[in-house]
N, C-alpha and C positions, 0 to 999 in steps of 0.2 A: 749797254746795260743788258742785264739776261732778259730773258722773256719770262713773265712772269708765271706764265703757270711749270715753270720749271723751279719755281722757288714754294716750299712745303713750312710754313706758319706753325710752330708749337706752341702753343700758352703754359704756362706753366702753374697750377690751379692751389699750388699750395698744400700742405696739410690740413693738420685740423685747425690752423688760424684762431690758438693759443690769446696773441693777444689783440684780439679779434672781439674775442668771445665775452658778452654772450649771443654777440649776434651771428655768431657762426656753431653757435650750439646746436642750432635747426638745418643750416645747410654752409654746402662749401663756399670758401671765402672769395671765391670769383662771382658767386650768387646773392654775394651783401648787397643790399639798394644805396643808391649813390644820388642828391640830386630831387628826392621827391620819386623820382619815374624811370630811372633808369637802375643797370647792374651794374658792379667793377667791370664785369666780363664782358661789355658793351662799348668799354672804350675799347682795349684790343683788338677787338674784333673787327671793330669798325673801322679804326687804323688801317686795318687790313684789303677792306672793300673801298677804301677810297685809295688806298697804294694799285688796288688791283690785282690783290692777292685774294685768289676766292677759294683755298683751300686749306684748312684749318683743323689741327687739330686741338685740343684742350684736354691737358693731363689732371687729372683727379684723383681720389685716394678716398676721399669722406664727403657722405651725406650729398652725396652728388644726385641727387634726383632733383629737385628746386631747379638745380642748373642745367639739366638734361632738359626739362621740361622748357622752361625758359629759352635754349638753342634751341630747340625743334617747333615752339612756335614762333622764332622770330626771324632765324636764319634760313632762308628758302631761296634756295637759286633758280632761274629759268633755264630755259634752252640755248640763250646765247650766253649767261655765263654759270658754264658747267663745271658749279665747284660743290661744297660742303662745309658745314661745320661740324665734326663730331668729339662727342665725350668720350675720351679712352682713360678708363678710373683701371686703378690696381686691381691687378686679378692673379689666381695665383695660378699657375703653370707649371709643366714639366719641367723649365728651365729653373724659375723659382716659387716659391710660394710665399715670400717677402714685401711688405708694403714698401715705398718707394722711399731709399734713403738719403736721399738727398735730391739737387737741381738734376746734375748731371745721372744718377742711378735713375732715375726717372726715365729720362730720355732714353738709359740703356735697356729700359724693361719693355721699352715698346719699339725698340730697334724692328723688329717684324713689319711695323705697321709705315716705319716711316720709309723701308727697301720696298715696301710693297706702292707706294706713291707716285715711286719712281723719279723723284725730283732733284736736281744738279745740286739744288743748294738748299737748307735748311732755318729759318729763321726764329729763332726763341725769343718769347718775350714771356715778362711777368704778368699777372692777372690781378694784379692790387697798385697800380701804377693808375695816378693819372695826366694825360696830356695826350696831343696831338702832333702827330708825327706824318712825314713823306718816307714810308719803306721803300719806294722806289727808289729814291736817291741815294738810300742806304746800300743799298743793292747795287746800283751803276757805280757807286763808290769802292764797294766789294770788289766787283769784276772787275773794274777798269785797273787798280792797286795789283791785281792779278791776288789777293790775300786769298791765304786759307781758311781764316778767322777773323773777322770786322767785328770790334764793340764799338758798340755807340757811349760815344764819352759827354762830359755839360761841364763845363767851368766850375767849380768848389771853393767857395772863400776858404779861408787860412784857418779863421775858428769851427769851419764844419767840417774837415779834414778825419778826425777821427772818427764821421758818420759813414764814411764810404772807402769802400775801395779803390785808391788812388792808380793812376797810370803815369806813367814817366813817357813820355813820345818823343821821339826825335823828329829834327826838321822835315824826312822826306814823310813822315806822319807816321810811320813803325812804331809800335809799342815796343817800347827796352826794359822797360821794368813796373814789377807790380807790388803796391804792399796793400793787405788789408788793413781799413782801420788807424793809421798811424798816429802815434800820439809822442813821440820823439822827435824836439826840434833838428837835432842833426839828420834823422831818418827823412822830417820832412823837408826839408832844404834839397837836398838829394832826388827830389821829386817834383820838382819845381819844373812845370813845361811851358808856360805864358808868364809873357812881359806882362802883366798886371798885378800891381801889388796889392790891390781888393780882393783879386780872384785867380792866385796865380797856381790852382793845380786843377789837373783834370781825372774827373769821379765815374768809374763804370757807373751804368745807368741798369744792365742788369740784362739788355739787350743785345744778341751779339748772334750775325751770322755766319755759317761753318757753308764751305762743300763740303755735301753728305758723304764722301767716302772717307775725309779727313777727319768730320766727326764719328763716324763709326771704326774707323781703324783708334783713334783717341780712347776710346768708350768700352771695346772689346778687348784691346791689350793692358789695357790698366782698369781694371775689375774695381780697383781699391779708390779709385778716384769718384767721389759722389756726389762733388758740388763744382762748378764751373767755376763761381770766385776763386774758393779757398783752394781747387786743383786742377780746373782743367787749362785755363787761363795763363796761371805763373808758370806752369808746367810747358806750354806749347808757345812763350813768348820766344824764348832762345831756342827753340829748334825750328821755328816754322814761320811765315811770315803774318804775323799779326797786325792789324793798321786798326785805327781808333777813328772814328766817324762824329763828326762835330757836328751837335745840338746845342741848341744856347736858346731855348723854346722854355714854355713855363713846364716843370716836372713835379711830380708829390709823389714820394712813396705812402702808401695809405696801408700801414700794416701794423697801428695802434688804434684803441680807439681815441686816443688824445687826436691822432694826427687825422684818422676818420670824422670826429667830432670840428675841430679846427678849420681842415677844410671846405665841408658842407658849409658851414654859417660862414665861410667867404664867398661863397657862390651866393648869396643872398644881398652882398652889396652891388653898387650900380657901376665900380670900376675893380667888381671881379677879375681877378686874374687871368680867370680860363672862362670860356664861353663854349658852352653846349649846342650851341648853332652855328653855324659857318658854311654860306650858302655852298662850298665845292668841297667843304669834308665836315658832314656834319655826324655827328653822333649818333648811331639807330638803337632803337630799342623796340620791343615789342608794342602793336598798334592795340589800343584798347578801345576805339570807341566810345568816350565816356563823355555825358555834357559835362557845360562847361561849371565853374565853382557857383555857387551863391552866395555872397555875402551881405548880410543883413546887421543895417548898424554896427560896424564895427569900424575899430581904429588899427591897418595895419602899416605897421613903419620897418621897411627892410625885410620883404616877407617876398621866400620863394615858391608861390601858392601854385599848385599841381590840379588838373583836373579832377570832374566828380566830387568836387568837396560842399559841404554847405555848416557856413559858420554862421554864428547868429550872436551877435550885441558883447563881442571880445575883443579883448587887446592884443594884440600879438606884434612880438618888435623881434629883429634879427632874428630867423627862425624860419626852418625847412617845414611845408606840411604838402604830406604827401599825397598819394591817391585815395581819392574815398573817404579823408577825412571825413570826420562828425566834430564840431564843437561847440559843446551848449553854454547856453549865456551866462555869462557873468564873468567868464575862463579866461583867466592872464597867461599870455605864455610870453616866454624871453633864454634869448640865447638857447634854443631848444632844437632838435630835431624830430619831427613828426611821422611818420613812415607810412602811416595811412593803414589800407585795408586791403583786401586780395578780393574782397564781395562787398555789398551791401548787407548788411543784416534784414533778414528777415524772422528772426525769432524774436517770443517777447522775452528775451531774457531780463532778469535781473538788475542787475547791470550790461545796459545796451552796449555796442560796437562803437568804440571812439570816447570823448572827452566828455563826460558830466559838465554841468552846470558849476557853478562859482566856483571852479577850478583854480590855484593858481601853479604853473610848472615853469623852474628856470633852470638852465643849466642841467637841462637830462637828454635823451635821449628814449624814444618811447618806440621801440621795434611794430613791426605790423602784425594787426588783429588785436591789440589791448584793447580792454576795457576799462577804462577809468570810474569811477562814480563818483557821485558831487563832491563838491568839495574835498576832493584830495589837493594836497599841498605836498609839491616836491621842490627841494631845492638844493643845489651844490655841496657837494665836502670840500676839505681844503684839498687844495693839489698835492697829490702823491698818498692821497686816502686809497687803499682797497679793502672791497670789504664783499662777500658775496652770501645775501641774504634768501636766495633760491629766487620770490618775486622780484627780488630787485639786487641788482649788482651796483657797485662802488669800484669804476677803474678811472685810478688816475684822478680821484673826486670828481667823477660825472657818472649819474643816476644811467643806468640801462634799465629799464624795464624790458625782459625780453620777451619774442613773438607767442600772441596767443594771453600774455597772461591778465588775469582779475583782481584790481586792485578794489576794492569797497569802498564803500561811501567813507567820508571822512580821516582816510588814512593819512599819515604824513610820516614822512620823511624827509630829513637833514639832520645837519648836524645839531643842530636842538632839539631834537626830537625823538632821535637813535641811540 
């Protein structure tokens, strides 16, 4: 296997995370909270220091301060492992003055920084992606295949075929053919690479490592090429050796809020899919110091409770709440996610910092730093509702309240009420 500080980590940080928003209105979509206490950007990362990859870039474009700030207090290497995490967001230069247009143009606009690293082999991942991965095996599997280009592929049932980018592999593991998407039973038959007839194709994952000189000769001779799926990938399967790296691990792309919202409230059951601890690759995120929750008379059933919080005589069932929560008595919540606070409040505002009294909230999502005041009442729209009210968004029929905002006493929202 190579030596790993010869292999250079790019994240790939996304745009403006479209449908994302509103919770990437404020910051970039690798900077969304995940879990109560953590980032997106905190699974990859982390991927990376438990691979033994300690040098890391993170491509950006928008509202990248959140997430700057967030790397710089949480990624800090010592003297015996001398690496980095840094933010390299779009800037404009004598070469271009162009925000990044796609996966791959990304990658070509910061070609400078990734020659100047000096590293054999280059490894891309996405920043809205969750699960837990061995880069290193990825990597021994690269080198030893002798490939120019390794994706990491995951088994695809037959009905989710049309979500992803499909790979055709032959027996010695070579990628032969790629289609995005496919939605033609002769086209899918024709792609068919496992004997399982539950799960007989295999789906790019979005991950994929290049030697640096193959990626940058890819990247500088074809200018027009901008996204890795749609061209760099089907473009360099028949000229170059491409091999596909087998995952069969839990994966979730997280780049709706349906699919944001869905998989939080599964991390709240007790046979969770994915788990946030795992004593030899655990998850980091920044150290806050905070005690521990207080809960006073209350009834919580399925409840992923985060430190610093203090709740008092509420019900809460299936439901994220996150750091620094507040929530005053009486307050129902269900199917929600809570995202907490970034401080304590110390003002006497108006409406305080967190959840009022006889609240009841189901089926929303409340960004960090709301204020709620008593008795507000929010609840679901039907599925495939959008609606975007400035305080409050409608995606997908799930309430976003985004970060910072002041809802007053008595407000309500749902569909009987809107």
């Amino acid at each position: 296997m190579p030596i790993l500080n010869d292999v250079l980590a790019v994240i790939l940080g996304g745009g403006r995370g479209a449908r994302l928003y509103p919770l990437t209105k404020m910051r970039a979509k690798p900077a969304v909270p995940i879990a109560g206490k953590y980032r997106l950007i905190d699974i990859p990362i982390s991927n990376c220091i438990n691979s033994g990859i300690f040098r890391v870039h993170v491509l950006t474009q928008f509202n990248s301060v959140s997430l700057h700030r967030h790397i710089s207090d949480t990624y800090k290497f010592d003297a015996f492992h001398t690496g980095w995490v840094q933010v390299l967001a779009a800037e404009q230069t004598p070469e271009s003055g162009e925000w990044y247009q796609g996966t791959a143009d990304a990658i070509r606009k910061q070609i400078g920084q990734i020659n100047a690293a000096g590293a054999e082999h280059v490894l891309i991942l996405a920043g809205d992606h969750l699960y837990r991965m061995d880069y290193a095996a990825m990597m021994a599997f690269h080198v030893q295949q002798g490939a120019d280009i390794t994706v990491a592929v995951q088994p695809v049932p037959k009905d989710e075929a049309p979500r992803f980018g499909i790979l055709k592999r032959g027996g010695d593991g070579r990628i032969l053919d790629f289609v995005e998407k496919p939605t033609d039973p002769e086209v899918q038959a024709r792609m068919v690479s496992r004997d399982d007839a539950a799960r007989p194709f295999l789906g790019s994952m979005g991950i994929y490592a290049f030697r640096t000189k193959v990626l940058i000769d890819l990247l500088e001779q074809h200018p027009n090429f901008d996204d890795f799926g749609s061209d760099v990938i089907p473009y360099a399967i028949s000229r170059q050796p491409v091999f596909g790296f087998d995952y069969d691990g839990y994966w979730e792309d997280i780049g709706t809020i349906r699919s944001f919202y869905d998989t939080n409230l599964r991390l709240t059951r007790p046979d969770s899919p994915f788990n946030f601890y795992d004593a030899r690759s655990p998850i980091y995120t920044h150290s806050r110091f905070l005690p521990g929750s207080i809960v006073t008379d209350s009834k919580l059933t399925e409840v992923l409770l985060t430190e610093g919080c203090v709740i008092e005589k509420a019900e809460i069932t299936h439901s994220i709440i996150g750091l620094r929560s507040h929530i005053g008595a009486g307050t129902t919540i269900r199917d929600s996610i809570i995202m907490g606070a970034d401080y304590y409040d110390r003002l006497k505002a108006t409406v305080p910092l967190g959840i009022g009294a006889g609240c009841h909230l189901e089926g929303a999502i409340l960004d960090k730093n709301v204020r709620i005041g008593a008795n507000v009442t929010i609840k679901p729209f039907p599925r495939g509702t959008e609606r975007d009210e400035g305080h409050w968004v409608v995606q997908d029929g799930i309430v976003v309240i985004p970060k910072g905002t002041v809802l007053s006493a008595g407000t309500q929202i749902g569909p009987e009420t809107c």
